[in-house]
C-alpha positions, -999 to 999 in steps of 0.1 A, spaced: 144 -509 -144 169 -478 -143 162 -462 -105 144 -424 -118 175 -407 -98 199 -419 -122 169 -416 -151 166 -379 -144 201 -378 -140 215 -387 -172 180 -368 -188 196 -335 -172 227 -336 -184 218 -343 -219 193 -314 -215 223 -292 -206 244 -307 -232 223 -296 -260 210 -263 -246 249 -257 -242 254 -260 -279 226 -248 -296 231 -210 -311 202 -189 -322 217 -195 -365 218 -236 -353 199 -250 -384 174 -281 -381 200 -303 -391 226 -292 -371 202 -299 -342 194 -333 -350 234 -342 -352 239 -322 -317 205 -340 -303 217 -375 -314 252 -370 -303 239 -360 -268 216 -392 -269 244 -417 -276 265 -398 -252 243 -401 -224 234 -435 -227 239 -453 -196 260 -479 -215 281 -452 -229 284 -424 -200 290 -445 -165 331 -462 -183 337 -427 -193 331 -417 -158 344 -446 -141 376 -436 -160 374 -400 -147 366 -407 -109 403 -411 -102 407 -375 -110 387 -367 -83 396 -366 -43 371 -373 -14 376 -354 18 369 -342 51 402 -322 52 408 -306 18 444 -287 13 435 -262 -10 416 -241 17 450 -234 33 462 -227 -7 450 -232 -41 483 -250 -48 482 -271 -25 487 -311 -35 483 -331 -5 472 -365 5 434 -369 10 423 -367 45 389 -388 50 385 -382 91 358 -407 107 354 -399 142 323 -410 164 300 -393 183 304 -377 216 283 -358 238 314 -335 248 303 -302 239 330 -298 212 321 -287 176 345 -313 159 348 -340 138 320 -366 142 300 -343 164 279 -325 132 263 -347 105 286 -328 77 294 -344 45 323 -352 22 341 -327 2 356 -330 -36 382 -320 -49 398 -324 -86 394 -316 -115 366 -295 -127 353 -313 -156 347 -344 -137 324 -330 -107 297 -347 -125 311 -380 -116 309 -369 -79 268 -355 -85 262 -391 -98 280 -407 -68 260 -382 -44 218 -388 -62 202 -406 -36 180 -439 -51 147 -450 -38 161 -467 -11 174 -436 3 210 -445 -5 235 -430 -22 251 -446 -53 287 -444 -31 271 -458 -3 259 -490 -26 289 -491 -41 311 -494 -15 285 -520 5 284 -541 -31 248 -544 -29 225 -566 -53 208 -529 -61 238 -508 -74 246 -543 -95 217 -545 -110 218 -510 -121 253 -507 -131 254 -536 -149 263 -531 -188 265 -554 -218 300 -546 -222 317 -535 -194 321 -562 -162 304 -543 -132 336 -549 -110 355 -526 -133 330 -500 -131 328 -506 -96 364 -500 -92 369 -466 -116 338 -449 -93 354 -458 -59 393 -445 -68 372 -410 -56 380 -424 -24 415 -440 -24 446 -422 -16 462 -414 -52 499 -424 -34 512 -453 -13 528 -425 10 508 -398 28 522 -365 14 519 -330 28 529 -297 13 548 -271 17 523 -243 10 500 -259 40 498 -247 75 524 -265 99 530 -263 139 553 -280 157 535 -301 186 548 -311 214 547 -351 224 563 -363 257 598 -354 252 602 -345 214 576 -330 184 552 -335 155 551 -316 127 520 -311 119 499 -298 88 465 -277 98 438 -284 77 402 -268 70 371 -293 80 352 -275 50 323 -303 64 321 -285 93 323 -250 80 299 -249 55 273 -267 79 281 -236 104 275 -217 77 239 -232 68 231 -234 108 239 -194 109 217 -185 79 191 -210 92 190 -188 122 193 -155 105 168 -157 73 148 -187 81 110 -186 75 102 -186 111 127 -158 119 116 -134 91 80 -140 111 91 -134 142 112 -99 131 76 -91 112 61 -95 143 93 -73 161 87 -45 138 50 -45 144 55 -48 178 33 -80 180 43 -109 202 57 -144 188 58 -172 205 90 -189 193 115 -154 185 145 -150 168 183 -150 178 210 -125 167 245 -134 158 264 -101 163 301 -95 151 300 -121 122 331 -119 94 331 -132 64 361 -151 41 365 -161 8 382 -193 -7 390 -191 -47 380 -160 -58 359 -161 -88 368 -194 -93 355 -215 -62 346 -247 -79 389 -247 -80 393 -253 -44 365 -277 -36 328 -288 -42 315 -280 -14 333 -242 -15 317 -238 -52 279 -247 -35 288 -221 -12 303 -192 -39 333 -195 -22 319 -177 15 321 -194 48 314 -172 83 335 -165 109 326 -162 143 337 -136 167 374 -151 184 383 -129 219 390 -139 249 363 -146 275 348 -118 293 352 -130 330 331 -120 357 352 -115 392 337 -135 421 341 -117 451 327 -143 473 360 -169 476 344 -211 483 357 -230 511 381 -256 496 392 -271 529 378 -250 561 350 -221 557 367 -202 589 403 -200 574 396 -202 537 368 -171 537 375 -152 563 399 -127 574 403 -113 607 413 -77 594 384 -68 582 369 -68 615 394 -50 627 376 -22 637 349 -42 658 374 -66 673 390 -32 690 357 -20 698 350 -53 718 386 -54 730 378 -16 746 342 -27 759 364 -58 779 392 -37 793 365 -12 805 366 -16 846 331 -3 843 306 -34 848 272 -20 839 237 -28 813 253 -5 790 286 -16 789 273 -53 787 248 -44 762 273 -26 740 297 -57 743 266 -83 732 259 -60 705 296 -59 689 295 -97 693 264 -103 673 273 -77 648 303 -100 636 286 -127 644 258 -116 618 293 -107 592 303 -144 593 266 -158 590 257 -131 563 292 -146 544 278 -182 547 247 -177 534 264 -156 503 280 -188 497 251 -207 498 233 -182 469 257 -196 446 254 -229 426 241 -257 443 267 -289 438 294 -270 440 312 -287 473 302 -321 453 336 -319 432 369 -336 444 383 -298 444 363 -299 482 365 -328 492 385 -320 523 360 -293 536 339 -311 565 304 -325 563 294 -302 586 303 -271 564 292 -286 531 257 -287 549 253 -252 560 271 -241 529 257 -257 496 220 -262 492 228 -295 473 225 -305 506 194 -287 518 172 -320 524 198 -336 547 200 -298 566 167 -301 571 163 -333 592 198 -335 607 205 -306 633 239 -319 644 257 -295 618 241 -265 634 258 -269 667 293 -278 649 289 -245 631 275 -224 666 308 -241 683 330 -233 649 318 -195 650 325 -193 683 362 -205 682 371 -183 650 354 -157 671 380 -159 701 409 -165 676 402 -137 652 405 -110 683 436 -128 695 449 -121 658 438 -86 655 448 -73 689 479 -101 697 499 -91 722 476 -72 737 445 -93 738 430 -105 769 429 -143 773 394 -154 769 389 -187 787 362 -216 783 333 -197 799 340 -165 774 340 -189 746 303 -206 761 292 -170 762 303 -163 727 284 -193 715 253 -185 737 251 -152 717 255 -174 683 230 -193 695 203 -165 697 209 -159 663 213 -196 649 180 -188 628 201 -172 604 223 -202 598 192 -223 588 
């Protein structure tokens, strides 16, 4: 029994072909002649060598030329590529079918190719795996099925031994190792198209014509909508889209273009530790002021509460500038000191720096003296920078002190 795809089918196109011819003066007879002409015409037996014969005028493609020009004349470019859960919009990554291209007057060779049978097949999908169904469909009295089967599939074979290009296409040279391709830019009109049905899926669907009802009404909806801002449109064919492809003619010849500038980057003023925190983060001039402060307090002969008080204070204020810096850090991104680009920063650092590693901070206190002692070193260096030929030499029990006073204030590292 004839699968009802192909049925309906063959049923439609007779339905078109007389409704096509018959004029409002048509007489009764003339009728009959057109209605019996369209009957024996659209008899499987008759219709499916006729088309067999026409498929070779017809191209499948993932890559049609005539996007880039509709004189194009290029090779057909059928791209399979897997896929891959790379974040790309490519190839393989976007369930987007086959293109046509040809001649007109045979795109109904390619709508029978494309009806889907009860299996959920497509006729070119039988074909092509030779099954018992599409065998026992397209078998005819006349005709031996391999020659049928053979006429339908040249809408997939290369038309020419050699892979041609054109002149009127797109080319860049590209460079490999130490000489160039030329290559020919083509238009995934797969892909396109299916942007273009994912954009107006987001921009006129059912549930987003709800959800702007709701907007205007000021009511709330659960799911929303999304806007797509700055969207172009472009044109392929003119009044005459079903000349460039299939595909372009379902579409009346309009795909979308989405907005192309470059990225709008947001400065980070807070530079990560790629091998030390102390020297990659922090720089001793802008502490200038403080460092000279403290480097007046010590050259003071004074020795008194105030003096001593005024020095602890000036310590712990830039002490409290380094911590306050660490702990910026750590408001970024956890993982970050993960990558191979940090690899040479020490344990100790990653630790106090990147809550990635807040658990093992939490039951390891080893890092917190390493930092106290690290602060307390950059500390004694940084002054030495800033004031350098006249800074006083600060020797191991200035450097304890130094630390003693990180110490009171180690709750902030934590």
């Amino acid at each position: 029994m004839l699968d009802s795809a192909i049925k309906d089918f063959l049923s439609d196109r007779k339905a078109a072909r007389i409704k096509g011819k018959l004029k409002s003066n048509t007489t009764e007879s003339e009728k009959a002649e057109i209605e019996s002409e369209a009957n024996y015409a659209f008899l499987l037996d008759n219709w499916l060598p006729d088309a067999a014969k026409r498929a070779g005028q017809l191209s499948l493609a993932s890559h049609p030329s005539k996007f880039s020009h509709p004189d194009a004349k290029t090779s057909s470019v059928i791209v399979n590529s897997q896929w891959v859960a790379d974040g790309f919009v490519r190839s393989g990554n976007a369930d987007a079918e086959l293109d046509v291209f040809g001649n007109a007057a045979a795109m109904d060779v390619h709508k029978f190719l494309s009806l889907l049978l009860n299996d959920g097949k497509t006729v070119l999908a039988h074909l092509e795996q030779d099954t018992d169904v599409i065998q026992q469909q397209l078998t005819l009295p006349l005709v031996p099925f391999a020659e049928v089967q053979k006429g339908l599939l040249a809408i997939k074979r290369s038309k020419s031994v050699v892979q041609k290009t054109s002149t009127l296409v797109k080319q860049v040279y590209f460079p490999v190792e130490d000489d160039y391709h030329l290559l020919s830019i083509l238009t995934p009109s797969g892909l396109m198209f299916k942007l273009r049905e994912r954009i107006n899926d987001i921009r006129f669907s059912e549930q987003t014509k709800i959800a702007r009802e709701a907007k205007r009404k000021q009511t709330y909806d659960e799911q929303g909508f999304a806007e797509l801002y700055d969207l172009s449109m472009t044109g392929f064919g003119g009044t005459k889209p079903q000349n460039i492809s299939v595909l372009n003619s379902k579409n009346s010849g309009v795909a979308y273009l989405l907005q192309s500038v470059p990225p709008q980057l947001t400065i980070r003023t807070i530079q990560l530790p790629t091998s030390d925190f102390f020297s990659n983060t922090l720089y001793a001039k802008t502490y200038q002021k403080y460092f000279s402060k403290f480097h007046q307090i010590l050259t003071d002969n004074r020795n008194n509460i105030d003096i001593r008080n005024d020095r602890d204070n000036v310590i712990t204020f830039i002490i409290n500038q380094v911590i306050e810096r660490g702990l910026a850090i750590r408001q970024l991104e956890s993982g970050w000191s993960t990558t191979e680009h940090y690899s040479q920063l020490p344990h100790y650092q990653k630790l106090w720096l990147d809550n990635v590693h807040a658990e093992e901070r939490e039951i390891n206190d080893e890092w917190v003296d390493k930092v106290m002692t690290a602060i307390a070193r950059w500390f004694v260096v940084a002054y030495e920078k800033v004031l350098g030929k006249q800074a006083l030499f600060l020797r191991d029990d200035e450097l304890a002190y130094i630390k003693s006073v990180v110490a009171e204030n180690q709750e902030g590292l934590r």
